[in-house]
FIBALUM-613019 format. One record per residue: x, y, z of N, C-alpha, C in turn; residue in one letter. Coordinates in steps of 0.02 Angstrom, whole numbers, padded with zeros to 5 digits, always signed. Example, Ala and Ser with C-alpha at 12.3 -4.5 7.8 and 13.67 -1.06 7.14 Angstrom:
<pts>
+00660-00284+00390+00615-00225+00390+00660-00165+00390A;+00642-00112+00354+00684-00053+00357+00645+00002+00394S;
</pts>
This chain:
<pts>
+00042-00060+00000+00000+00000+00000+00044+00062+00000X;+00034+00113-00056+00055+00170-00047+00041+00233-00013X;+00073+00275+00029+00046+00338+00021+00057+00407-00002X;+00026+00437-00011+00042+00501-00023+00015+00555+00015X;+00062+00608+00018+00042+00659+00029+00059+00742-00003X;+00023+00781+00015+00044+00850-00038+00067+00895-00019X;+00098+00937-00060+00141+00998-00025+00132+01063-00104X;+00181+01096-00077+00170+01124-00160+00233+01185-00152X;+00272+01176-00205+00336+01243-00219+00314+01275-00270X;+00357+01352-00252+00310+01399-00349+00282+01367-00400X;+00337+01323-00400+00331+01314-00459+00284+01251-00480X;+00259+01206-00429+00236+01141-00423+00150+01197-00442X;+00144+01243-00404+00064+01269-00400+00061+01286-00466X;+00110+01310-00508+00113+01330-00571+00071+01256-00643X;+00135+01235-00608+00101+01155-00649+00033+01117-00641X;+00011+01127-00565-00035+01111-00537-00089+01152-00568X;-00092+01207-00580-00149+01260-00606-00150+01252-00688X;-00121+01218-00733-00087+01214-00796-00140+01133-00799X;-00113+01097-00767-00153+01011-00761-00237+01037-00742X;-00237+01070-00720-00299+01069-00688-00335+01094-00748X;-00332+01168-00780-00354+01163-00822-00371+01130-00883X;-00308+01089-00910-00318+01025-00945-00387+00976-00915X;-00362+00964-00861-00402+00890-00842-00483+00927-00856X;-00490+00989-00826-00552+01011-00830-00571+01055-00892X;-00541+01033-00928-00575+01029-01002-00555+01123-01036X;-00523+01175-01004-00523+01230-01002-00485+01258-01066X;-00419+01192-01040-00375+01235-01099-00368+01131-01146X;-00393+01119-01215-00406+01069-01227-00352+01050-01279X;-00360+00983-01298-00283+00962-01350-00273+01009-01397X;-00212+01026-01406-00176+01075-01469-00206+01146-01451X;-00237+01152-01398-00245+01229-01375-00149+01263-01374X;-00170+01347-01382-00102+01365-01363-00134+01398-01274X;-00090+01379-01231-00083+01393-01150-00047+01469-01160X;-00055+01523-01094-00036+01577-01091+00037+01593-01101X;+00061+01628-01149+00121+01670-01150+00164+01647-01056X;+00235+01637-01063+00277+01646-01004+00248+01705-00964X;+00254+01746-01013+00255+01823-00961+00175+01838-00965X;+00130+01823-00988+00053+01784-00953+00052+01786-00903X;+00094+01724-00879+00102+01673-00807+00122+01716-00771X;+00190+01749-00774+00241+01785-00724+00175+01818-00696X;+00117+01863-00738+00100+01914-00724+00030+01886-00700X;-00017+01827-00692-00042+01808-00664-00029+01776-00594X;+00048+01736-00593+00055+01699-00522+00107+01756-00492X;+00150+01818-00548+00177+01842-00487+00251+01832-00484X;+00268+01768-00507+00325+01729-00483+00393+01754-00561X;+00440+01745-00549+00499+01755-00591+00471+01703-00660X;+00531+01705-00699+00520+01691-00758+00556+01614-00765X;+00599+01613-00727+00656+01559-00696+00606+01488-00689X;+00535+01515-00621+00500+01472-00588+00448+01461-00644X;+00419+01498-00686+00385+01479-00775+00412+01425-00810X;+00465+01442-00815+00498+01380-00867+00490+01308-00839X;+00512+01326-00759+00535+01260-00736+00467+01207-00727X;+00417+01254-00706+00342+01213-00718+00340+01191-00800X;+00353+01228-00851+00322+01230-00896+00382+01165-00930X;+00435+01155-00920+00480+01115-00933+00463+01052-00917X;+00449+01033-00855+00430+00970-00808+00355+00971-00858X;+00321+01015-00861+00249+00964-00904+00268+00956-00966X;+00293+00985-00982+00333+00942-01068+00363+00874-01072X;+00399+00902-01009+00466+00808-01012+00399+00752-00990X;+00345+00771-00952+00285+00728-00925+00237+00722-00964X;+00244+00769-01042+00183+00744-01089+00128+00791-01082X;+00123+00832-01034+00053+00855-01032+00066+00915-01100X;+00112+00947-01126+00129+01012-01162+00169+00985-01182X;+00182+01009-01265+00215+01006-01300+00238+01096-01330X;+00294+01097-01355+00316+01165-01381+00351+01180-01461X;+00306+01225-01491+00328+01225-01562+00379+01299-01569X;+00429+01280-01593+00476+01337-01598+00455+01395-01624X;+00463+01451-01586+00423+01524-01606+00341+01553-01614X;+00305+01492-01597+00241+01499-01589+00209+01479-01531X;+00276+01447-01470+00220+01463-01409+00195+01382-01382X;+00180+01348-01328+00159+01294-01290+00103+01290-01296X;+00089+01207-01313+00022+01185-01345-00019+01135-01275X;-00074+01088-01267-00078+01058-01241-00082+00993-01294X;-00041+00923-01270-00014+00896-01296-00095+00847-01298X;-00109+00796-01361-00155+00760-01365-00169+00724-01302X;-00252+00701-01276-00268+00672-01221-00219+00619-01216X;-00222+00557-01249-00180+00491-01259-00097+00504-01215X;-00065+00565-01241-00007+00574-01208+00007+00601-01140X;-00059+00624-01111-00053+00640-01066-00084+00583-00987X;-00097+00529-01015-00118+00489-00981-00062+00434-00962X;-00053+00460-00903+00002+00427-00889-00013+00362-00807X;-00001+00296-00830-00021+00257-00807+00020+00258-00712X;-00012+00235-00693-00006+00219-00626+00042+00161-00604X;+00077+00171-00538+00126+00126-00536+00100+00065-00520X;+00119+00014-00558+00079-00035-00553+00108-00097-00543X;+00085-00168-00492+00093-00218-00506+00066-00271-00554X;+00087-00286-00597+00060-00339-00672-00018-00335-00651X;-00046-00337-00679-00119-00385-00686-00146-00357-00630X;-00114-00318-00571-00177-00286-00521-00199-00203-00545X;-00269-00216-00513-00321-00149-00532-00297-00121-00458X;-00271-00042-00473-00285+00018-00424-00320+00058-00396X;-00323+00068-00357-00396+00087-00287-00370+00147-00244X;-00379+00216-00246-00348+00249-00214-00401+00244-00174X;-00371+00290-00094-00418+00285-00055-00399+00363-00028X;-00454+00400-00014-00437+00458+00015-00470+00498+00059X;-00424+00511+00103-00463+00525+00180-00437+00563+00208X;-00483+00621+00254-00466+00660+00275-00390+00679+00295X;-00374+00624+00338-00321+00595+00401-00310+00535+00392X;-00225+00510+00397-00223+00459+00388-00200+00404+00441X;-00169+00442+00499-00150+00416+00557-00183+00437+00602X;-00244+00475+00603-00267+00500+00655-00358+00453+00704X;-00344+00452+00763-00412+00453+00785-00454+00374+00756X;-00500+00374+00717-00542+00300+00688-00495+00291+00603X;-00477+00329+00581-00461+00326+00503-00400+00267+00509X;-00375+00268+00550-00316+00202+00531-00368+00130+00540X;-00423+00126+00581-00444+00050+00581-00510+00074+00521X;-00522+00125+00492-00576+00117+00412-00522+00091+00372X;-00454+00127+00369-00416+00113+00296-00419+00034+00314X;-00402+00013+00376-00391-00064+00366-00424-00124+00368X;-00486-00094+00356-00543-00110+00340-00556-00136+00279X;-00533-00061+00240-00546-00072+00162-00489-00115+00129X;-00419-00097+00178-00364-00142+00137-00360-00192+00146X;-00402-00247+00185-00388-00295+00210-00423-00327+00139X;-00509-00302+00133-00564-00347+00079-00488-00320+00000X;-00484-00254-00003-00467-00251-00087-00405-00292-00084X;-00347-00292-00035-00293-00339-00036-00317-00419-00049X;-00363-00448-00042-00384-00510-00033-00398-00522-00081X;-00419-00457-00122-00459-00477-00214-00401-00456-00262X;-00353-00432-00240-00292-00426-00271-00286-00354-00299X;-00313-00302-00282-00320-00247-00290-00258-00214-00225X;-00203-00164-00285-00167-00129-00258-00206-00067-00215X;-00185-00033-00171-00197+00023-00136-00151+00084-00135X;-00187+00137-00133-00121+00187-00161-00188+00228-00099X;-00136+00269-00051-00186+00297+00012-00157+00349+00010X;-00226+00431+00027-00194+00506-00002-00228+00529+00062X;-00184+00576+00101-00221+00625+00139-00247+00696+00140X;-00290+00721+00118-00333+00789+00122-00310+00839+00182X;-00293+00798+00235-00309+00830+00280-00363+00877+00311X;-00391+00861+00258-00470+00902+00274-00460+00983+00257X;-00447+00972+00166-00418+01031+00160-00429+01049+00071X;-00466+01073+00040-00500+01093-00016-00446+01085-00091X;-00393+01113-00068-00313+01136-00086-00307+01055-00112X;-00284+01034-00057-00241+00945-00053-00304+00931-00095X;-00370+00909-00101-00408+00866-00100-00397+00888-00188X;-00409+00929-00210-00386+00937-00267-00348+00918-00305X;-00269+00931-00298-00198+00903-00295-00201+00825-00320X;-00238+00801-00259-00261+00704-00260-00285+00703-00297X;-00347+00714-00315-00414+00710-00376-00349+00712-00438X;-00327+00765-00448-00283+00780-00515-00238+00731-00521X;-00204+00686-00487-00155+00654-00482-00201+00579-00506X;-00252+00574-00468-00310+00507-00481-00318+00514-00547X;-00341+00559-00577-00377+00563-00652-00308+00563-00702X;-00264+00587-00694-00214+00581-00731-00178+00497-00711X;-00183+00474-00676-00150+00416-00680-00194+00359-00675X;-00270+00360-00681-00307+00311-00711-00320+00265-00671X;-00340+00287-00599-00349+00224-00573-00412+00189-00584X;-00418+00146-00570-00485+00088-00562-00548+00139-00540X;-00531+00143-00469-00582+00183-00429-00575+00197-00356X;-00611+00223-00333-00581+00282-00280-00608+00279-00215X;-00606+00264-00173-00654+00271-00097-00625+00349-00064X;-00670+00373-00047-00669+00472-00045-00692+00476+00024X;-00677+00508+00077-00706+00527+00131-00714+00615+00099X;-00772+00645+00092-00762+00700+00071-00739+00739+00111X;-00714+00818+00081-00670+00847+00122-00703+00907+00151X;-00726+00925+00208-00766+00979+00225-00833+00984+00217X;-00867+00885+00219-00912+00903+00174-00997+00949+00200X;-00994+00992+00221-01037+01043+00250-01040+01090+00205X;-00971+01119+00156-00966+01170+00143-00955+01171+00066X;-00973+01225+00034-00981+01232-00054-00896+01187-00068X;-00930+01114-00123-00839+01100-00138-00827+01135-00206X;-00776+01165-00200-00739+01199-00283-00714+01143-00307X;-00712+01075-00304-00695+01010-00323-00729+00987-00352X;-00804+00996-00371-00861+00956-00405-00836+00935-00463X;-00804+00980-00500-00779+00971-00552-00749+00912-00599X;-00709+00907-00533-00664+00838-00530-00714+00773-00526X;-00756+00770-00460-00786+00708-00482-00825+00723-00552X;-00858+00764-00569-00899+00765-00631-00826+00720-00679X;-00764+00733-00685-00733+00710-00726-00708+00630-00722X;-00703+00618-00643-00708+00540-00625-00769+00525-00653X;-00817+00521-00674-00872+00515-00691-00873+00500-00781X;-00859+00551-00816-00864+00562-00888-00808+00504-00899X;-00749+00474-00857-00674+00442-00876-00704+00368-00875X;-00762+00365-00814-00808+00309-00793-00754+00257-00747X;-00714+00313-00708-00688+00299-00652-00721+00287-00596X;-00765+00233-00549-00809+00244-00501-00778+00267-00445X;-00817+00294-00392-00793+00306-00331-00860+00296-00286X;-00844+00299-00232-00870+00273-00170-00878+00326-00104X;-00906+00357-00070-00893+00402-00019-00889+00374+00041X;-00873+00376+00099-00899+00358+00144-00885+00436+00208X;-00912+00413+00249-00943+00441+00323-00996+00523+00309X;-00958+00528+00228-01039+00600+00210-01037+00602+00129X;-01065+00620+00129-01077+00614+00036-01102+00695+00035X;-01053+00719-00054-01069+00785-00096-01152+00780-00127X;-01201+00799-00074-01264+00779-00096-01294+00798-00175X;-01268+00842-00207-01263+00870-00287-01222+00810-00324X;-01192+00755-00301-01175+00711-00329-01220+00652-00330X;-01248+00646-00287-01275+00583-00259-01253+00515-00277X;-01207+00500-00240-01149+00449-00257-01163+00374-00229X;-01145+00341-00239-01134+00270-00200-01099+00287-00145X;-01137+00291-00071-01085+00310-00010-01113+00246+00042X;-01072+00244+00074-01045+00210+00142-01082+00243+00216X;-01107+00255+00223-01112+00304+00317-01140+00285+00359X;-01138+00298+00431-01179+00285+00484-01235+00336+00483X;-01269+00307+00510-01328+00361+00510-01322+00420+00568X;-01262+00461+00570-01252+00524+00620-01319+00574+00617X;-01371+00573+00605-01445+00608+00628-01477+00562+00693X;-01489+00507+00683-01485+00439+00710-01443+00438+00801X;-01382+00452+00775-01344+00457+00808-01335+00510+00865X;-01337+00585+00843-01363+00620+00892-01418+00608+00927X;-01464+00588+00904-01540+00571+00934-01521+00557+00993X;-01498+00476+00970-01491+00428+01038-01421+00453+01085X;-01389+00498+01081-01338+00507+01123-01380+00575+01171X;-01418+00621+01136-01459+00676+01192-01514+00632+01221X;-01562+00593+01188-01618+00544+01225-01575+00504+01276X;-01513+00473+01261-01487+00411+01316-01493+00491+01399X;-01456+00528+01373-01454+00602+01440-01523+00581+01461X;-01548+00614+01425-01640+00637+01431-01673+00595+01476X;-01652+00523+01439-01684+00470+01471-01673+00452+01543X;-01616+00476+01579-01584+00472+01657-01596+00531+01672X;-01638+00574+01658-01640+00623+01679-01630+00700+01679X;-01579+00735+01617-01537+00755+01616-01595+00805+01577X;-01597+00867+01583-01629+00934+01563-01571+00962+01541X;-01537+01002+01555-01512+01045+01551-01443+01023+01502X;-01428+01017+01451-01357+00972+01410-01357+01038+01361X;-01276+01026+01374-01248+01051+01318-01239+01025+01252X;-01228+01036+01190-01214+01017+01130-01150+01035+01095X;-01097+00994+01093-01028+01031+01050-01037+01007+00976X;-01038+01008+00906-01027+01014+00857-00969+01044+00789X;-00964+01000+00773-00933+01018+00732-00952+01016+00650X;-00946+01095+00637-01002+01123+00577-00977+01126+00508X;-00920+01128+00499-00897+01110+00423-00903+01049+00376X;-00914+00988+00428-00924+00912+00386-01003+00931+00425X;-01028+00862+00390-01079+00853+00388-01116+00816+00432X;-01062+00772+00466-01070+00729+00519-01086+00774+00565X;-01065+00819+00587-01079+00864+00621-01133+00918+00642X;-01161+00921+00570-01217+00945+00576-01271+00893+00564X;-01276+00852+00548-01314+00801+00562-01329+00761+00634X;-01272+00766+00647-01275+00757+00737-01301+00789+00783X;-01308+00858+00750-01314+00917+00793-01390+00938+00779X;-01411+00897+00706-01488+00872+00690-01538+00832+00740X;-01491+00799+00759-01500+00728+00801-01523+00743+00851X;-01493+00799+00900-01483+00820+00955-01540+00855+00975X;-01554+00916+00911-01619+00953+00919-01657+00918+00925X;-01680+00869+00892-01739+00836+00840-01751+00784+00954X;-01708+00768+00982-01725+00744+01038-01730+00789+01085X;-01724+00854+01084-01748+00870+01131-01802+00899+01113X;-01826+00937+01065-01892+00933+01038-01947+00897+01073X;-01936+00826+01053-02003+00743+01046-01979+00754+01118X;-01948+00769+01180-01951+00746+01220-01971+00839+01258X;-02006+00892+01224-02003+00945+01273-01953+00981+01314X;-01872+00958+01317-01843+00957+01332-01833+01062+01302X;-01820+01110+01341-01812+01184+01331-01725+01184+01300X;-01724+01212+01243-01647+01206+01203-01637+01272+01227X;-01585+01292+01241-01545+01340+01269-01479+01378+01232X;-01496+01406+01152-01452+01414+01103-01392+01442+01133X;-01360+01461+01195-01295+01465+01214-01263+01411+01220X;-01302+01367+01239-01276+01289+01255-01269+01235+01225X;-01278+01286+01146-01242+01220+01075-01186+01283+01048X;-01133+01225+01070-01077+01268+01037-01042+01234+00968X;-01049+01275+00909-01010+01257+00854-00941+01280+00843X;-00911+01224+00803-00849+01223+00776-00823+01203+00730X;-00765+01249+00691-00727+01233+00621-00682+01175+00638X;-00638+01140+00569-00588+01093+00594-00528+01151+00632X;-00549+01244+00590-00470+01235+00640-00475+01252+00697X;-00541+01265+00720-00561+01289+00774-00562+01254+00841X;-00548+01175+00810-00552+01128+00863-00520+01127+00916X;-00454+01147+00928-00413+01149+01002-00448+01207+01029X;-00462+01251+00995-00493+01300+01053-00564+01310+01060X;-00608+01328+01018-00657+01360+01027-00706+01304+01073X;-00710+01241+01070-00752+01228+01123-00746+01209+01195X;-00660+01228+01202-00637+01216+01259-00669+01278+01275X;-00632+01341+01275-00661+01417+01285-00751+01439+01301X;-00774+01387+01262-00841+01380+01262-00867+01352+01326X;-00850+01275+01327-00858+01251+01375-00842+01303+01456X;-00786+01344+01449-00757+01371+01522-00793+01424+01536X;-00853+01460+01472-00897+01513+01485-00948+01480+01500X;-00969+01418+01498-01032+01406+01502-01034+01383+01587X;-00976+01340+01623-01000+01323+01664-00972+01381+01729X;-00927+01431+01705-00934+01495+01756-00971+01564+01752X;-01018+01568+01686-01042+01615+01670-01132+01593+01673X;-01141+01537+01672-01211+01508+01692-01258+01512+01771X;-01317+01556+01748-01332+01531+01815-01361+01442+01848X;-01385+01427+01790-01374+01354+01827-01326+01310+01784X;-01271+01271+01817-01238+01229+01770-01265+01187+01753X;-01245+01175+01680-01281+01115+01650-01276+01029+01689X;-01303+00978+01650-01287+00911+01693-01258+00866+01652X;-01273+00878+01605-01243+00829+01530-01200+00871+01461X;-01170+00824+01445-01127+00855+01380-01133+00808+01338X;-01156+00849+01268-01168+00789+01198-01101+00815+01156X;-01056+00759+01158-00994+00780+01104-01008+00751+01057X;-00980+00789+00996-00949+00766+00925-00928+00718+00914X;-00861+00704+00943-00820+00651+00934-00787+00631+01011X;-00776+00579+01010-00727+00563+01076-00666+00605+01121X;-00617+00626+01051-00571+00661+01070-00604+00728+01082X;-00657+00756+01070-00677+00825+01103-00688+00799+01164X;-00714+00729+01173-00742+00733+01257-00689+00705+01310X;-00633+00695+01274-00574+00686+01332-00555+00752+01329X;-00540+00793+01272-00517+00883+01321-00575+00910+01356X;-00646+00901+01349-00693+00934+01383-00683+00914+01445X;-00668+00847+01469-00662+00807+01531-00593+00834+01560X;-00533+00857+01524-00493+00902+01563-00507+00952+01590X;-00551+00997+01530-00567+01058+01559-00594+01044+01638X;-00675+01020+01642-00692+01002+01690-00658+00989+01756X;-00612+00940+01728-00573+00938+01800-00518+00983+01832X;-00505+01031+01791-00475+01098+01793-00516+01136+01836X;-00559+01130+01807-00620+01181+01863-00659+01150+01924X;-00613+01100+01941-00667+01053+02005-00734+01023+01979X;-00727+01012+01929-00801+00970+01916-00794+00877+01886X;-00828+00843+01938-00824+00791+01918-00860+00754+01853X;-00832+00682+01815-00864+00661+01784-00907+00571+01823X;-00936+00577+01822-00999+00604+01786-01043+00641+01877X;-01031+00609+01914-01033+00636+01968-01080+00724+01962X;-01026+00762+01940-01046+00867+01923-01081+00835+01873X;-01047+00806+01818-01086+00826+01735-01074+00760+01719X;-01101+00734+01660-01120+00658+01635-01098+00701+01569X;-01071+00637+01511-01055+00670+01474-01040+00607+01416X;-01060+00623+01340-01064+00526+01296-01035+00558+01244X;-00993+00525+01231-00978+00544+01166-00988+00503+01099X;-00941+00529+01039-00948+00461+00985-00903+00436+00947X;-00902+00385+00928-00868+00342+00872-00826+00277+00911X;-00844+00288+00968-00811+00223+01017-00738+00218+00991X;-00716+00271+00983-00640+00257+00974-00608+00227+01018X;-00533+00220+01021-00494+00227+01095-00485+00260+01110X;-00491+00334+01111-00500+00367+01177-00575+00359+01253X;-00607+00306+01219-00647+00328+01239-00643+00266+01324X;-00584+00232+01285-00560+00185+01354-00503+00198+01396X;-00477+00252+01373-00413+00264+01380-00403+00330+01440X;-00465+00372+01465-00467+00413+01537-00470+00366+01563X;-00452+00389+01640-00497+00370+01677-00569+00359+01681X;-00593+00392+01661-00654+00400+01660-00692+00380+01586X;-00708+00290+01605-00717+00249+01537-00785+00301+01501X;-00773+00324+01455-00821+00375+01430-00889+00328+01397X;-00952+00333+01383-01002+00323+01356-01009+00339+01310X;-01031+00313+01228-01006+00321+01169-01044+00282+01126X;-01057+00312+01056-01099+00298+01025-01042+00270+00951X;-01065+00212+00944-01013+00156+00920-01007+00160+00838X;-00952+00194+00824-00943+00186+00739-00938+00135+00701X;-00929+00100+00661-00926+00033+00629-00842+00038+00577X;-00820+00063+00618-00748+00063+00579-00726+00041+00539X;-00690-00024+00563-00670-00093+00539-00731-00092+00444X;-00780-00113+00489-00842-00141+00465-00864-00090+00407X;-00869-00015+00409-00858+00028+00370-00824+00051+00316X;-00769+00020+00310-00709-00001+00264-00714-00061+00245X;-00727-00109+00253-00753-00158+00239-00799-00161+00155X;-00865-00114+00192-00909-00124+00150-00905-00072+00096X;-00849-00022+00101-00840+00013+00063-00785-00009-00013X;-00746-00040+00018-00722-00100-00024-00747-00141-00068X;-00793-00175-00046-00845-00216-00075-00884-00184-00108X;-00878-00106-00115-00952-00052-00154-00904-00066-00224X;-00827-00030-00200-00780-00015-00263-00791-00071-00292X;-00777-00131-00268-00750-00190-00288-00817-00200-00344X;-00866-00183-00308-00941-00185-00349-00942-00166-00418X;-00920-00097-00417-00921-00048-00479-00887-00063-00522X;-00785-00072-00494-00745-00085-00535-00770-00152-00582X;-00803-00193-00553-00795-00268-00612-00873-00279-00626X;-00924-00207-00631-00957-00200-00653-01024-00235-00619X;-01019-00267-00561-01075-00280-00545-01123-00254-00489X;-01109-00168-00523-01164-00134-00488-01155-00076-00549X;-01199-00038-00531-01195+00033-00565-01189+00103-00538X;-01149+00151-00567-01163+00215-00547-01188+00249-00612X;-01213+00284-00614-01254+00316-00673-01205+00387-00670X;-01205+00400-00736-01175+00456-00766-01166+00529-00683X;-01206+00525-00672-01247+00602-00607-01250+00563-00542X;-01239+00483-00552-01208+00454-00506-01296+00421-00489X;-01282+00356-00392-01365+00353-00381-01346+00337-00315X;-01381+00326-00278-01379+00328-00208-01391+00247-00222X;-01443+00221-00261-01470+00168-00249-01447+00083-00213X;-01357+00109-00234-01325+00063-00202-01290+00082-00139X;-01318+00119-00102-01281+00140-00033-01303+00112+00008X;-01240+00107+00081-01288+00076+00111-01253+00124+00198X;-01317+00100+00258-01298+00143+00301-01301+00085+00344X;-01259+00104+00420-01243+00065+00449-01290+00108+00502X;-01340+00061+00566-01353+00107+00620-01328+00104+00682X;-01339+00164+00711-01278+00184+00776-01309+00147+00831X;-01255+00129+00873-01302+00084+00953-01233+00123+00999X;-01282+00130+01061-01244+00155+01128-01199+00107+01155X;-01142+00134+01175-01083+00086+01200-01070+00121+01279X;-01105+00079+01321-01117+00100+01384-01058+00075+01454X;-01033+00125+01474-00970+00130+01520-00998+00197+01567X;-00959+00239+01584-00968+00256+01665-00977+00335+01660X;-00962+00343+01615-00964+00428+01608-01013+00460+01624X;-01085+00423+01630-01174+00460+01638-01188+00447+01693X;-01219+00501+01730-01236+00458+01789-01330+00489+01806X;-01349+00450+01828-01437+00453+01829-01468+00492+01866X;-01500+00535+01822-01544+00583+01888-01610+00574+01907X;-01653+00539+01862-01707+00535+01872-01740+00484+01825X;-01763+00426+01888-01795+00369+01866-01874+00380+01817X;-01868+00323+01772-01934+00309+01759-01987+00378+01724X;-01922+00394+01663-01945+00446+01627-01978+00427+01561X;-02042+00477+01535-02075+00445+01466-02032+00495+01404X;-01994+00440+01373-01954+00441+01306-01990+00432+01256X;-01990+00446+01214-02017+00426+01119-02007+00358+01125X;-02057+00331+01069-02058+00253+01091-01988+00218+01043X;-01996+00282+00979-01931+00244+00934-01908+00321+00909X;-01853+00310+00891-01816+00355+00836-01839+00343+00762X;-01870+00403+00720-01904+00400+00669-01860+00481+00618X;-01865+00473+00566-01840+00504+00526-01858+00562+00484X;
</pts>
């Protein structure tokens, strides 16, 4: 299994903005591309760092140059440049936010375990959860032809300037696969837990012991996030429960070390009554929330009860065995494997604009340890979670 990751020098963004327009149809075969001093005067950069982009896509096929009339874009055929490959195996990039971080190391090995078994190489790219990179990858995928693609989208809450790209995985009849949120303007073959689902039952499990008064942390750029944070309303709603809009605090990815710690430290010294429960995002928000807390003399669950999600390992790893709403990791990669594996040898379909019809969702169940503690017996809950 390979990986990659992205970076970018003058002159690499130069080339990078040059491919891109190719791949996306802008500047097309035997087009002439902008004058040197064009470029200088669009990116800015010397004439030195022009060439040297414009040199490297020549020796790579993408441009060709006719003496005294100027850089062409070289026919599609030459610019398709194959992937590193072992004999006879089909390539599968996989691309995800993060690649060592948090649940993403037991999804990738999920997926590498089923495509390794069917003899499908892996080539693994990290985004970092970042518009820029996710791009970069896409361009590197379509130019080197892989099979097909498993995508964790990148930010997916927010407008992607990337559509583009899948529209072109698409027209190449490269399949891909999403998992944990899907570009809903695509409507793709995706993978996910049901995180609406999921919030539900992590504010009802509070609700249900008792718990009025809960906070909500979120995180608002992916989608998981706001779907969770769907979840959350949508139970305290069916249960009458009074929402208290200071006491859902949102957050960006870069916002994450701080803003809901800061949040958290206004809410429980600036409140006249402190809350009793905390609904986190993810696990690792609810082991720094559980520092904060104990910074300020407040016990878990004892002061405040508090569940988080994706049953990672952090969530065994305080002291304080946290309560947690269980991702399907492993199992998630798994079946995302088995989507590609679907598409690539044709025995499923994605349609041109793509279809949902082969997706599939996994549902969330409570993973119960010590973090909650009960305030009040023998409360009337919704009989089910409904949609």
């Amino acid at each position: 299994m390979e990986c990659f990751f992205v970076n970018g020098t003058k002159y690499s963004k130069v080339k990078n903005w040059i491919k891109s327009e190719i791949l996306c149809g802008t500047f097309e075969s035997k087009q002439k591309i902008p004058s040197e001093t064009e470029l200088m005067e669009r990116f800015n950069y010397s004439r030195h760092t022009i060439r040297l982009a414009l040199g490297e896509l020549v020796s790579e096929g993408w441009l060709y140059k006719e003496q005294g009339a100027g850089t062409y874009v070289s026919e599609r055929t030459e610019t398709e440049i194959k992937a590193p490959t072992t004999p006879n195996k089909r390539n599968i990039a996989i691309i995800v936010t993060y690649i060592s971080d948090y649940i993403f190391p037991s999804i990738i090995r999920g997926a590498e375990s089923v495509l390794s078994q069917e003899g499908y190489q892996v080539s693994l790219f990290s985004t970092n959860n970042d518009h820029e990179n996710e791009r970069k990858i896409l361009e590197t995928i379509i130019a080197q032809r892989f099979d097909g693609v498993i995508v964790e989208p990148t930010k997916s809450a927010i407008s992607n300037p990337n559509i583009i790209y899948y529209l072109q995985l698409e027209a190449l009849k490269i399949p891909y696969v999403m998992i944990n949120a899907a570009y809903d303007e695509l409507e793709p073959v995706s993978v996910l837990l049901d995180d609406v689902k999921g919030g539900y039952i992590q504010a009802n499990h509070l609700i249900g012991l008792g718990h009025r008064n809960i906070i909500g942390f979120f995180k608002t750029d992916d989608l998981q996030g706001l779907k969770r944070m769907k979840g959350y309303l949508k139970a305290m709603r069916e249960n009458g429960v009074p929402i208290n809009p200071k006491h859902i605090v949102t957050y960006s990815t870069g916002e994450k070390m701080s803003k809901p710690i800061k949040g958290l430290e206004t809410i429980i010294k600036k409140s006249s009554e402190v809350p009793t429960g905390i609904v986190c995002y993810n696990d690792e928000l609810a082991l720094k929330l559980i520092d904060v807390l104990r910074q300020n003399n407040l016990r878990v669950p004892e002061d405040l009860s508090i569940i988080g999600f994706d049953d990672s390992f952090f969530a065994d790893i305080s002291e304080v065995k946290l309560t947690t709403v269980r991702h399907p990791k492993n199992e998630l990669g798994e079946m995302a494997a088995t989507k590609i594996i679907q598409l690539v040898e044709g025995k499923s379909n994605q349609k041109a604009v793509g279809t949902m019809d082969e997706s599939f969702h996994f549902e969330p169940t409570i993973v119960h340890r010590n973090s909650i503690k009960e305030m009040t017996k023998n409360l009337q809950l919704p009989l089910s979670y409904s949609n």
